[in-house]
LUMPA-994470 format. One record per residue (C-alpha): residue number from 1; x, y negated, z. Coordinates in nm, 2 decimals, padded with zeros to 4 digits. Example, Ala and Ser with C-alpha at 12.3 -4.5 7.8 and 13.67 -1.06 7.14 Angstrom:
% residues 2
> 1|01.23|00.45|00.78
> 2|01.37|00.11|00.71
***
This chain:
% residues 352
> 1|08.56|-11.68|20.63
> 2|08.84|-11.71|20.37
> 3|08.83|-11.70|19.99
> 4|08.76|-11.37|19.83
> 5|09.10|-11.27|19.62
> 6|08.91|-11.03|19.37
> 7|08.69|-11.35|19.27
> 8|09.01|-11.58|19.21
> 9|09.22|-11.31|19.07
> 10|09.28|-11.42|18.67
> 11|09.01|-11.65|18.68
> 12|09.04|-11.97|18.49
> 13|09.01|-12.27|18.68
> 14|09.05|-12.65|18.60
> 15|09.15|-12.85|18.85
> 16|09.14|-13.26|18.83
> 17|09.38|-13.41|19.03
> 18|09.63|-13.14|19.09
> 19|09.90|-13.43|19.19
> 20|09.77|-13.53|19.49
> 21|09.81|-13.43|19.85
> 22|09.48|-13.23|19.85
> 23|09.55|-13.12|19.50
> 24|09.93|-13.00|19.51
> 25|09.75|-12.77|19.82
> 26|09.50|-12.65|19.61
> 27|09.74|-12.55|19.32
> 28|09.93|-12.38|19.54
> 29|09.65|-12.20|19.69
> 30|09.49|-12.12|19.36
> 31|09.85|-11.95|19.23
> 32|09.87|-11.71|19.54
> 33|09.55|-11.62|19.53
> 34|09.61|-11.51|19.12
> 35|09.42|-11.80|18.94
> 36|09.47|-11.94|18.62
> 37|09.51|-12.32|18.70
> 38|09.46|-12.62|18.47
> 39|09.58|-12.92|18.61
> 40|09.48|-13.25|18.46
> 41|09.62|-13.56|18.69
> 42|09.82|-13.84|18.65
> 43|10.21|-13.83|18.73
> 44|10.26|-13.81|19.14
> 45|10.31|-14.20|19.29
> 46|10.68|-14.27|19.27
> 47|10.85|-14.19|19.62
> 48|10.82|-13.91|19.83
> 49|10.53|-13.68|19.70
> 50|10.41|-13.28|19.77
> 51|10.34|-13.16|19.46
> 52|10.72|-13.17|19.30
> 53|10.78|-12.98|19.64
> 54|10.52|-12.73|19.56
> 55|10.56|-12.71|19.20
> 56|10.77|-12.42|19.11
> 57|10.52|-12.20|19.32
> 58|10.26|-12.33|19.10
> 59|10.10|-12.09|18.78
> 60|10.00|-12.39|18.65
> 61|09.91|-12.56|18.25
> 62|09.97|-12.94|18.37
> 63|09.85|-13.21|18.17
> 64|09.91|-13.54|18.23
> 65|09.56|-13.74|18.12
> 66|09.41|-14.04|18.29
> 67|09.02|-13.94|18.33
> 68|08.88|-14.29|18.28
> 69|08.98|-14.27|17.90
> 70|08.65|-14.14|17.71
> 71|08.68|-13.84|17.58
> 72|09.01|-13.74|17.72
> 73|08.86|-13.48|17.91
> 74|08.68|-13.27|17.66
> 75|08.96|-13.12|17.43
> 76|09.13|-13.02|17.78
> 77|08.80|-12.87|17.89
> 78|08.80|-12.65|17.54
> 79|09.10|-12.53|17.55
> 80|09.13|-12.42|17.86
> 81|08.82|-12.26|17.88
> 82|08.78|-12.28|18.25
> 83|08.52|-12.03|18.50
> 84|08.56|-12.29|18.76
> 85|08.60|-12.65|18.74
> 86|08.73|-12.82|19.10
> 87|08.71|-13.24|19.05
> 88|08.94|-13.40|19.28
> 89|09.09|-13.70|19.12
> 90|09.00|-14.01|19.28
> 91|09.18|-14.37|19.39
> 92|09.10|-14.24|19.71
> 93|09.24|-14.53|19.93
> 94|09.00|-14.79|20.07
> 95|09.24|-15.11|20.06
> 96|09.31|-14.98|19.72
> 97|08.94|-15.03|19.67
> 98|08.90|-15.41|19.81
> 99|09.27|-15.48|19.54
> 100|09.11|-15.35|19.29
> 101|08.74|-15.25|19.28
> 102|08.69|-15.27|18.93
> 103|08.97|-14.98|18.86
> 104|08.87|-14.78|19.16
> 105|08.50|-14.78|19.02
> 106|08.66|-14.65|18.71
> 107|08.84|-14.37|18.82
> 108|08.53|-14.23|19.09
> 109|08.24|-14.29|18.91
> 110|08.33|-14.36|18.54
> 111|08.59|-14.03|18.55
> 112|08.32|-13.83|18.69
> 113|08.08|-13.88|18.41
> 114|08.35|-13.82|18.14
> 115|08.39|-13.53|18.35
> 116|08.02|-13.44|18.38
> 117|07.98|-13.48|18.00
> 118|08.29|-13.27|17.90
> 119|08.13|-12.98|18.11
> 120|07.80|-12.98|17.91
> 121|07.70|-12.66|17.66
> 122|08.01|-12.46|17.84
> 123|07.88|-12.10|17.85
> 124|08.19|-12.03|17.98
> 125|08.19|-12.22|18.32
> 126|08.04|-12.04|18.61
> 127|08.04|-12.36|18.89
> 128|08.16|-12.70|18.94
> 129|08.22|-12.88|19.26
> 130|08.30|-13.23|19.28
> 131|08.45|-13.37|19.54
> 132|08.35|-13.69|19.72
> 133|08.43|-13.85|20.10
> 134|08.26|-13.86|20.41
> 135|08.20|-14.24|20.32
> 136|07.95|-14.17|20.05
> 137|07.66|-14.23|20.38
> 138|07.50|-14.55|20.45
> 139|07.68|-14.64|20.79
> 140|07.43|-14.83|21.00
> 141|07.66|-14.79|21.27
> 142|07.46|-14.60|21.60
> 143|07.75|-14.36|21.56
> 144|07.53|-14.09|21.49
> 145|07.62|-13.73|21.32
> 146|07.51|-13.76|20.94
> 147|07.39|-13.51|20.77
> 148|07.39|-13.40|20.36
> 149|07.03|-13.53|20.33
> 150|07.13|-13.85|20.50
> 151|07.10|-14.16|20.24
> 152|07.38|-14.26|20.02
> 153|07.58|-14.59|20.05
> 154|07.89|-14.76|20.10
> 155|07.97|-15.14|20.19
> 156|08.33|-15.12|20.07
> 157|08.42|-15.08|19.68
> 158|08.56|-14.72|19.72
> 159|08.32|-14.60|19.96
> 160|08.05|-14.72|19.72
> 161|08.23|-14.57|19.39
> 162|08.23|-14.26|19.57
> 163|07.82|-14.24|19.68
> 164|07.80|-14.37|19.31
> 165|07.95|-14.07|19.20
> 166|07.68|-13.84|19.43
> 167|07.45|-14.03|19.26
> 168|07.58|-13.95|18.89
> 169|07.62|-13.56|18.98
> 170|07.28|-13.54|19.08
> 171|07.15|-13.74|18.79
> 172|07.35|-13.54|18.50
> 173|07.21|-13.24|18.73
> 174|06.85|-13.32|18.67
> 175|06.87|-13.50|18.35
> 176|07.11|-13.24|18.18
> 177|07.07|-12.90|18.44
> 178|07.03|-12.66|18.18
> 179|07.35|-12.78|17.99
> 180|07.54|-12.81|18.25
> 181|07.72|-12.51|18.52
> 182|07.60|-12.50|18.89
> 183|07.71|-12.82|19.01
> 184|07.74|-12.91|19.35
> 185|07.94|-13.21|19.60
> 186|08.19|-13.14|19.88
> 187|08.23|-13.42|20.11
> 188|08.47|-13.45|20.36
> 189|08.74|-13.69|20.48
> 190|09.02|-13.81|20.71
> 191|09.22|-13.50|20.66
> 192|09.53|-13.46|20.77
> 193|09.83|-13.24|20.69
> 194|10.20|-13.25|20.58
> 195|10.26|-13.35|20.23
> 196|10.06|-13.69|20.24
> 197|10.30|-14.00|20.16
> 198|09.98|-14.21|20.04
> 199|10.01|-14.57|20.16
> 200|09.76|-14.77|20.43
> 201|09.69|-14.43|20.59
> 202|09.72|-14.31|20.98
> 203|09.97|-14.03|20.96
> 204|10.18|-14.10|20.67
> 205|10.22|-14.44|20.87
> 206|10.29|-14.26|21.17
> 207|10.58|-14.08|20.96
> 208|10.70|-14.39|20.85
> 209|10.75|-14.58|21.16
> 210|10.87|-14.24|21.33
> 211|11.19|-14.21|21.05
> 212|11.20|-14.56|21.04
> 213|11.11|-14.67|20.72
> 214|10.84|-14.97|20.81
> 215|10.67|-15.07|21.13
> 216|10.38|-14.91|21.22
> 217|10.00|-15.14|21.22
> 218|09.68|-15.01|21.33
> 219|09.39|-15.18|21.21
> 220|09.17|-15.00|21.46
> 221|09.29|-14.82|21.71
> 222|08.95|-14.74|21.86
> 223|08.75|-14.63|21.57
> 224|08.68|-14.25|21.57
> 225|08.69|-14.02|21.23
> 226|08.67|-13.63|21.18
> 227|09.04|-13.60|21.18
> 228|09.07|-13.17|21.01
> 229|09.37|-13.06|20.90
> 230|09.37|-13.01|20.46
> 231|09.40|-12.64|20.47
> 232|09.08|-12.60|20.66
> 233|08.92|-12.85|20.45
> 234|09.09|-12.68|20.10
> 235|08.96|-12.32|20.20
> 236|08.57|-12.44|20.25
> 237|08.62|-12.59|19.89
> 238|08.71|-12.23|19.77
> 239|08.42|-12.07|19.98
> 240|08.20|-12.33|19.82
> 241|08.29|-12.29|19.48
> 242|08.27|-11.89|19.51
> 243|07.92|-11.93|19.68
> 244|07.78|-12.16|19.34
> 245|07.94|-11.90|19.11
> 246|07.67|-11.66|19.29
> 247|07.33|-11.60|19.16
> 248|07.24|-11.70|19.53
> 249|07.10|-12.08|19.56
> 250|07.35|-12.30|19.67
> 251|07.31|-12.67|19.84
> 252|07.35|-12.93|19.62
> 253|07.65|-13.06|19.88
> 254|07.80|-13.00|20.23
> 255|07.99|-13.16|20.47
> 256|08.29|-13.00|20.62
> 257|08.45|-13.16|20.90
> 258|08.50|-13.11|21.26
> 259|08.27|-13.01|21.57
> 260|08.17|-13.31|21.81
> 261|08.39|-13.27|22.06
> 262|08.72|-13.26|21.85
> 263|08.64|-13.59|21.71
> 264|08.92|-13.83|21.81
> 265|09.00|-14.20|21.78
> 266|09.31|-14.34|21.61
> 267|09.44|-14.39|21.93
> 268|09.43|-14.05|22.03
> 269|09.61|-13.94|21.68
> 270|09.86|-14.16|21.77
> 271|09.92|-14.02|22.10
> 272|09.89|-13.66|21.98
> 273|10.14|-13.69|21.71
> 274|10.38|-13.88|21.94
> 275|10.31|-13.56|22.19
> 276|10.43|-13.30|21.90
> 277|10.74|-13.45|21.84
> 278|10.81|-13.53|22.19
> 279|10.90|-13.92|22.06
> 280|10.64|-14.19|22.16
> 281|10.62|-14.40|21.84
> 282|10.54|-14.81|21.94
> 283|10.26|-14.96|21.72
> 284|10.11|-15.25|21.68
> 285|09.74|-15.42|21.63
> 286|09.72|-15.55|21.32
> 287|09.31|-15.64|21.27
> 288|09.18|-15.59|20.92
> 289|08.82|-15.56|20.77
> 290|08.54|-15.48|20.95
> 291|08.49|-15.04|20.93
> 292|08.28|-14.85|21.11
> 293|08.39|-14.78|21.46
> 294|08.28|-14.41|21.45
> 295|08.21|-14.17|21.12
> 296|08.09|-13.83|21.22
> 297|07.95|-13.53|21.01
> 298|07.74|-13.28|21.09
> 299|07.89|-12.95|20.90
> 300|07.60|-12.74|21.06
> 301|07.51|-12.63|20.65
> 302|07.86|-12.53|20.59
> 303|07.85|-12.27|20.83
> 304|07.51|-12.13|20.80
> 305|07.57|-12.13|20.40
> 306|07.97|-12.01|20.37
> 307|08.00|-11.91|20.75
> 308|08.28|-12.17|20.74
> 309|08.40|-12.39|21.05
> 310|08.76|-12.54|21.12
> 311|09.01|-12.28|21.24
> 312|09.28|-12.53|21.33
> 313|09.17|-12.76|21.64
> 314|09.24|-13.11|21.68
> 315|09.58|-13.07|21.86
> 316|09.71|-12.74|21.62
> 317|09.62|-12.95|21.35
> 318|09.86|-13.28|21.47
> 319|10.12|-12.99|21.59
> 320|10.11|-12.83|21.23
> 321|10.12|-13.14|21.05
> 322|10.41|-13.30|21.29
> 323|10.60|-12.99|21.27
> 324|10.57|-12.98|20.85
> 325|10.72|-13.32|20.88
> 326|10.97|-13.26|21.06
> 327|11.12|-13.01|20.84
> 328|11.09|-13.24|20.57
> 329|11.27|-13.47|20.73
> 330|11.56|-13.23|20.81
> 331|11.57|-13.10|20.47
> 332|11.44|-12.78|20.48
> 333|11.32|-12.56|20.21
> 334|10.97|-12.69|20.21
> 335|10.79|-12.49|19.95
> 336|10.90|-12.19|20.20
> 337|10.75|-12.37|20.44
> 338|10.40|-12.46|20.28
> 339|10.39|-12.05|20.20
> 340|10.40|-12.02|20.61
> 341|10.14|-12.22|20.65
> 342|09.91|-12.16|20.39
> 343|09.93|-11.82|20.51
> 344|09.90|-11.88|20.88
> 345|09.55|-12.12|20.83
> 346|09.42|-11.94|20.51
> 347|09.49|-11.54|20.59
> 348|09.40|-11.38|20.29
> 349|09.52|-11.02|20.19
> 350|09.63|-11.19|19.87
> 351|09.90|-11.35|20.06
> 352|10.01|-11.04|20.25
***
């Protein structure tokens, strides 16, 4: 399935976080597809970043606003008027979240409920979808498939701020449901994709030691995650929203990640990547923090609600994503490029 181009046509959306690697995606997205974005974010991490690369693609109002100030949100949220709110901001690194837990627990929990509150007695709003991680489940560690009705948890501060942040949608939803839009979770993580400069994670790492900029450590090689590539991930957010804009009943959140068999270990992304460029890329062991040794969803929901399921496999998705940086690094046009692509892993008569 891919998103409907008469529902996005001219319709308002605001979307939180537009800065980020997901987000500077979605914008991009949104403006092919005819939307009217709001962006609200703070100013892309200094450095290398996607969304100046993206930006002049991009029908976009952007406002600069951090979403842990009270009240920020709500003037934003009036004038822009939105159909379709899309909640991506987030400190969205776990290291990050062990530096500074009290700052991370700000910006996933505390900015959702200025966000939550901003939203209430909007006529105007159609569906909101907030999106979390795949961390937000209580890992007990017997490497087993979890599902959306799975319990919540988190034993590190950002996994926690995140399953905190479940906790508050479905809270505001039953506290405050008829002042509030259809409101729903998307959880998903470990996606991959060119565009991502973001520190302490695998494949921006991987681009770093490969063009030489810093060494490249592994904190565990062995530990499997539903590695999916962000413009699969990006067009089940889309189907989603569309689907709580409906009159049908939608679940109150879904996983989207991989099937079973394309999960992979760090190792194996490693390897893969290292195959696509045709350059094996030396890295060494450098144990950290205890994590999970294997995260796993089951996005059996997704499909049977949204018919969606990952078009790119494990090894088009490392191919796509090597390739993307390569061009970067050879300085080629790469908003040109990010058109391909969207259009080759999103077809969409829009984009025709």
């Amino acid at each position: 399935m891919s998103p409907d181009p008469a529902f996005w046509r001219g319709r308002r959306v605001l979307l939180t976080g537009h800065t980020g690697f997901k987000g500077a995606w979605l914008t991009l997205i949104l403006s092919r597809l005819g939307a009217e974005v709001t962006g609200v974010a703070l100013a892309p991490h200094a450095g290398p970043a996607l969304f100046p690369l993206l930006a002049p693609a991009c029908r976009l109002d952007d406002y600069r606003l951090d979403i842990t100030s009270p009240g920020a949100l709500s003037g934003i949220v009036h004038t822009a008027r939105p159909s379709i709110v899309l909640h991506l901001a987030a400190q969205a690194l776990v290291p990050v979240g062990y530096a500074d837990p009290a700052g991370t627990f700000a910006t996933n929990l505390t900015g959702t409920i200025h966000l939550l509150e901003a939203l209430r007695g909007r006529p105007c709003i159609d569906a909101a979808l907030v999106v979390t991680t795949d961390k937000v489940y209580r890992n007990a560690g017997d490497g087993r498939r979890f599902r959306e009705d799975d319990p919540l948890g988190g034993a590190d501060p950002y996994s926690a701020s995140k399953a905190a942040a479940e906790l508050a949608v479905a809270a505001w939803r039953a506290s405050h449901g008829d002042e509030l839009p259809p409101l729903a979770t998307a959880r998903a993580g470990n996606v991959i994709g060119g565009g991502d400069f973001a520190p302490t994670r695998l494949v921006p790492d991987i681009v770093r030691a490969w063009t030489g900029a810093a060494p490249l450590l592994v904190r565990h090689p062995d530990s499997t995650r539903p590695w999916q590539h962000v413009l699969d991930v990006l067009r089940g957010y889309l189907l989603q929203a569309e689907h709580l804009a409906t009159p049908a009943a939608s679940p109150p959140a879904l996983n989207f990640a991989p099937s079973e068999m394309r999960e992979a270990s760090v190792r194996d992304v490693i390897a893969s990547f290292s195959a696509a460029i045709n350059r094996s890329i030396p890295w060494q062991h450098q144990p950290a923090r205890d994590e999970a040794p294997r995260l796993a969803l089951d996005a059996g929901l997704a499909e049977r609600t949204l018919g969606w399921r990952p078009r790119l496999g494990h090894t088009a998705a490392i191919a796509m994503t090597a390739d993307w940086y390569a061009a970067w690094h050879r300085g080629d046009d790469m908003l040109r490029r990010s058109i391909a692509e969207i259009e080759q892993a999103v077809p969409c008569p829009a984009f025709a």
